[in-house]
C-alpha positions, -999 to +999 in steps of 0.1 A: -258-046+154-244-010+155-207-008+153-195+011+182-177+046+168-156+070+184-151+106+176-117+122+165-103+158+160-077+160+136-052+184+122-048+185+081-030+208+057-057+233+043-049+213+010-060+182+020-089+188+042-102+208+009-094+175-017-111+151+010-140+173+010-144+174-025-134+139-032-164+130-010-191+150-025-177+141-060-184+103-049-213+110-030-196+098+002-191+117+041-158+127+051-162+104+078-173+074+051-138+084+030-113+080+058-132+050+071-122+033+037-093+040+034-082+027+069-104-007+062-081-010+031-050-005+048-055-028+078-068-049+047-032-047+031-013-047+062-030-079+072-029-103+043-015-093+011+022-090+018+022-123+035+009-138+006+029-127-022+059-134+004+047-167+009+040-173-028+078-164-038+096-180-010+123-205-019+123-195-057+160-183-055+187-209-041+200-198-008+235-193-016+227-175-047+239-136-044+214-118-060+233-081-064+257-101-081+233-121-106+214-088-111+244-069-123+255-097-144+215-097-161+219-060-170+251-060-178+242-085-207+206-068-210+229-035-220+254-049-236+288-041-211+311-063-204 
């Protein structure tokens, strides 16, 4: 099944359009094949990863710990100030 695709015009520093196009033939890729991997990987990262790494540190600091506080206090003796 063909996914259904949409055409778009869009306005890019000279800079750019020239890296894209060479990225592309460097990698043997479209244009079109380029920006369509990069958006899949960022509604890929949007979607899933920084819930995950939230959910995988949440609750590891008590919550009436201040952390500014125990942060300074770590470099201070990481330094060597007192």
């Amino acid at each position: 099944m063909a996914i259904e695709t949409s055409q778009l015009t869009i306005r890019l520093p000279v800079e750019d359009v020239d890296f894209v196009k060479r990225y592309a033939k460097a990698n043997g890729l479209s244009v079109t094949e380029v920006i369509d991997r990069y958006l899949r990987r960022m509604r890929l990262l949007s979607s899933e990863a920084p819930q995950a790494a939230l959910d995988e540190i949440t609750g590891l600091l008590p919550a009436d710990m201040d952390a500014d506080a125990e942060m300074r206090e770590r470099l201070s003796i990481k330094h060597g100030r007192s």
